[in-house]
C-alpha positions in Angstrom: 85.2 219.0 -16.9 86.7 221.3 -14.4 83.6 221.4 -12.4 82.7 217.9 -12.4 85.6 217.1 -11.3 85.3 220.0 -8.6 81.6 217.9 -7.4 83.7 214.8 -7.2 86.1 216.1 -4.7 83.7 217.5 -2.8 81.5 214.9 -1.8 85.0 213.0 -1.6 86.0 215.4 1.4 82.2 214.9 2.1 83.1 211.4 2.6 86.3 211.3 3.9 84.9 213.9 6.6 82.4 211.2 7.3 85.0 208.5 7.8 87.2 210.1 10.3 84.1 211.6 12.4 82.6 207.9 12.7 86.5 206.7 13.0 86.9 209.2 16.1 83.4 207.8 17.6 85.1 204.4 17.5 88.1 205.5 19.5 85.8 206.5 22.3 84.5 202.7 22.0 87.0 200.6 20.9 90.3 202.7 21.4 92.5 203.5 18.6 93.9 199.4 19.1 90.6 198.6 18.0 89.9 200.6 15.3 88.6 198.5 12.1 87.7 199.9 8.4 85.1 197.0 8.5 83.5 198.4 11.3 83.7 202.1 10.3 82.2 200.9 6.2 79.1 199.0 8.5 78.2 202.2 10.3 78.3 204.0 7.0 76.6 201.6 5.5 78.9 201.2 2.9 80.4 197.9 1.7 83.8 197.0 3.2 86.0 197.2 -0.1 84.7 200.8 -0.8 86.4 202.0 2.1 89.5 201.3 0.8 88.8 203.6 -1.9 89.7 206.5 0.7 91.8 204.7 3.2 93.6 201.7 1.9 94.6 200.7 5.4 93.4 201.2 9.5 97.4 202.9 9.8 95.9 205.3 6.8 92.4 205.9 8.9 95.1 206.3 12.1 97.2 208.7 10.7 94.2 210.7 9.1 93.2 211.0 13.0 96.6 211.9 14.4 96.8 214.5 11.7 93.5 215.9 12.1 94.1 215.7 16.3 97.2 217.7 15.8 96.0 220.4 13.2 92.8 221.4 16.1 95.2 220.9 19.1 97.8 223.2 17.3 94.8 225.8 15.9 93.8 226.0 19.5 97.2 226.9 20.9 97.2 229.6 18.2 93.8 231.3 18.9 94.5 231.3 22.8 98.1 233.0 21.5 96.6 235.8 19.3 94.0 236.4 22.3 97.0 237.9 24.4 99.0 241.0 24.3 102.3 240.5 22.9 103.9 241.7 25.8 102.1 239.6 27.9 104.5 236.6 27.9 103.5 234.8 30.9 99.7 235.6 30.0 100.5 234.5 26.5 102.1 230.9 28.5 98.9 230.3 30.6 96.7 231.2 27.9 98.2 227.9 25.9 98.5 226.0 28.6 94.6 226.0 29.3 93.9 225.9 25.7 95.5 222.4 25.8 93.7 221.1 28.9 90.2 222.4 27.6 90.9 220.5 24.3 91.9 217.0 25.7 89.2 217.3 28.2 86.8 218.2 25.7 88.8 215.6 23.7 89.6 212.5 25.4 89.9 209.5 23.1 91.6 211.5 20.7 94.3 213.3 23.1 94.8 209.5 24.4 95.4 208.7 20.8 98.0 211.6 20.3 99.4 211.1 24.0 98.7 207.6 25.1 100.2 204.7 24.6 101.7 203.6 21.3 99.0 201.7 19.0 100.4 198.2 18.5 102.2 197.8 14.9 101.6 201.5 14.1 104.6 203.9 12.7 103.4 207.1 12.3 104.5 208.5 8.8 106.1 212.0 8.8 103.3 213.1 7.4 103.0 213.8 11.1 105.3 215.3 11.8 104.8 219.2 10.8 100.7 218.9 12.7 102.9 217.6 15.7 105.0 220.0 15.5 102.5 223.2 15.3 101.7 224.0 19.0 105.7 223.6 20.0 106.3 226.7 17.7 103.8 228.8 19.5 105.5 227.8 22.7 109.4 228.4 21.4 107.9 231.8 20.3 107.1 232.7 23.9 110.4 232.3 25.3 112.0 233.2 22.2 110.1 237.0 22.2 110.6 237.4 25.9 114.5 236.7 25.5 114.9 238.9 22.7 112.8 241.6 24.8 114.9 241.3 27.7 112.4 239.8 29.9 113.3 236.3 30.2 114.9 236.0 34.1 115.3 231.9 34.4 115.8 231.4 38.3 119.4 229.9 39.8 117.5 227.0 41.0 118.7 224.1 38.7 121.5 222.6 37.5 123.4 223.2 34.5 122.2 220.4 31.9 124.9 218.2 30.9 126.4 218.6 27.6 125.1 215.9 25.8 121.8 217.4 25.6 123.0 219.8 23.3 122.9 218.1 20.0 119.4 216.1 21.1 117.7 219.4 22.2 118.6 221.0 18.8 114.7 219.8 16.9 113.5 222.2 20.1 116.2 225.2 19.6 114.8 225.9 16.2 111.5 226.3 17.6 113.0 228.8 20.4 116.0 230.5 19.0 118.5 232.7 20.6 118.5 231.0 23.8 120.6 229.3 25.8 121.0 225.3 26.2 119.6 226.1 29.9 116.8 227.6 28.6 116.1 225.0 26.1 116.1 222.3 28.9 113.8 224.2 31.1 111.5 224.7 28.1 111.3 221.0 27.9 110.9 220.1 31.2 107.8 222.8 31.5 106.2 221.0 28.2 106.4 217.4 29.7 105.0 218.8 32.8 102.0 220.5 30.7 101.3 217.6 29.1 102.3 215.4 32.7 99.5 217.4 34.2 96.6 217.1 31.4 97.4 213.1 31.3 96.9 212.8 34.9 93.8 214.8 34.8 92.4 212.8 32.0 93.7 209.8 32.5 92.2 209.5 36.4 95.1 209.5 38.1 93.6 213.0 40.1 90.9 210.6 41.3 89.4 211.0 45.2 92.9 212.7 45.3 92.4 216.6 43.7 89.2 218.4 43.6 90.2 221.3 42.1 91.6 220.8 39.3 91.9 223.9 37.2 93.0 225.6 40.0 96.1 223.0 40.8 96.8 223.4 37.0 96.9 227.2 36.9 100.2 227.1 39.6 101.2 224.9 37.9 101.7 226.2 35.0 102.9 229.6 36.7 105.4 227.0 38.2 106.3 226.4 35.0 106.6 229.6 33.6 108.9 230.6 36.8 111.3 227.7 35.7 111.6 229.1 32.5 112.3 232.8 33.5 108.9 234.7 32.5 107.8 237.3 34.6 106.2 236.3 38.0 102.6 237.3 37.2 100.6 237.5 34.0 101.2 241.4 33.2 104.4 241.9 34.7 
């Protein structure tokens, strides 16, 4: 009994791997607006109604995909992390920083899914929510480290952030803890500008305008890093 039903899950997983890979070829087509469980069942060659065996609706087939986008974008972060020495805060900080850019770009239609514009009458279930959550840890554990070592400097160059922030930027203070509100707004501007600068990237917007790309994103990031306080230069 035990192992049939071990050979049923797997070719389940077998099939439900299937799904999502033809599901994220569809995105590159149709966008994630146009995504259709008919359309995914005719490529497998499957009937329509045995689709719904896996994925009872296209939100269900979405959130599979947001889930899945997160968990690689969030493994990535991690590998680039573990590559560094632990010293190495601001390495550690690029390091990230380019693992995100070479996974959208190797990634498009799914980082525009994760990133992009809301999909019309989708509400992502909080089933979400931890995925989405997984490469903001690795980055509130680079400023958090470098505080607690003593090498976190943030420059006098901006403005005290008002005090209503305080209670919104909590969700990000448990991710970075032990440092001040002014930190916590700095680490959020530096993590809309990391993903500001991918979305350009991707999304054209460097078009006939920037030519070197990985080389305008590696100061910026180091911009980035400044803002927050790590040391100047990978190393330091």
């Amino acid at each position: 009994m035990n192992a049939s039903r071990t050979a049923r899950e797997r070719v389940r997983a077998e099939l439900i791997r299937e799904i999502t890979d033809i599901a994220r070829r569809h995105l590159a087509t149709d966008g994630a607006g146009g995504l259709s469980l008919r359309a995914v069942a005719r490529d497998m060659g499957m009937v329509s109604s045995a689709i719904y065996r896996y994925f009872p609706s296209r939100d269900d087939l979405l959130t599979a995909l947001i889930i899945d986008g997160y968990n690689a974008i969030g493994e990535a972060v991690e590998i680039a992390d573990t590559g560094c020495a632990r010293d190495d805060f601001t390495g550690r900080w690029l390091a990230v920083c380019h693992a995100v850019r070479t996974w959208a770009l190797d990634h498009p239609h799914e980082h525009a899914l994760l990133y992009g514009s809301p999909v019309p009458g989708y509400q992502a279930p909080e089933d979400t929510i931890g995925p989405a959550t997984r490469y903001t840890v690795v980055y509130g554990r680079i400023i958090s480290e470098a505080h607690v070592a003593g090498r976190l400097t943030p420059p006098d160059m901006c403005p005290a952030p008002p005090e209503v922030l305080s209670s919104d930027a909590e969700a990000v203070r448990q991710v970075m803890p032990g440092v001040s509100d002014d930190v916590v707004a700095r680490g959020i501007v530096a993590w809309t500008g990391l993903f500001g600068m991918v979305s350009f990237e991707l999304f054209g917007q460097f078009n006939n305008v920037i030519t070197h790309r990985r080389e305008l994103f590696e100061h910026n990031m180091l911009c980035l890093a400044h803002l927050i306080g790590l040391p100047p230069t990978p190393g330091a």
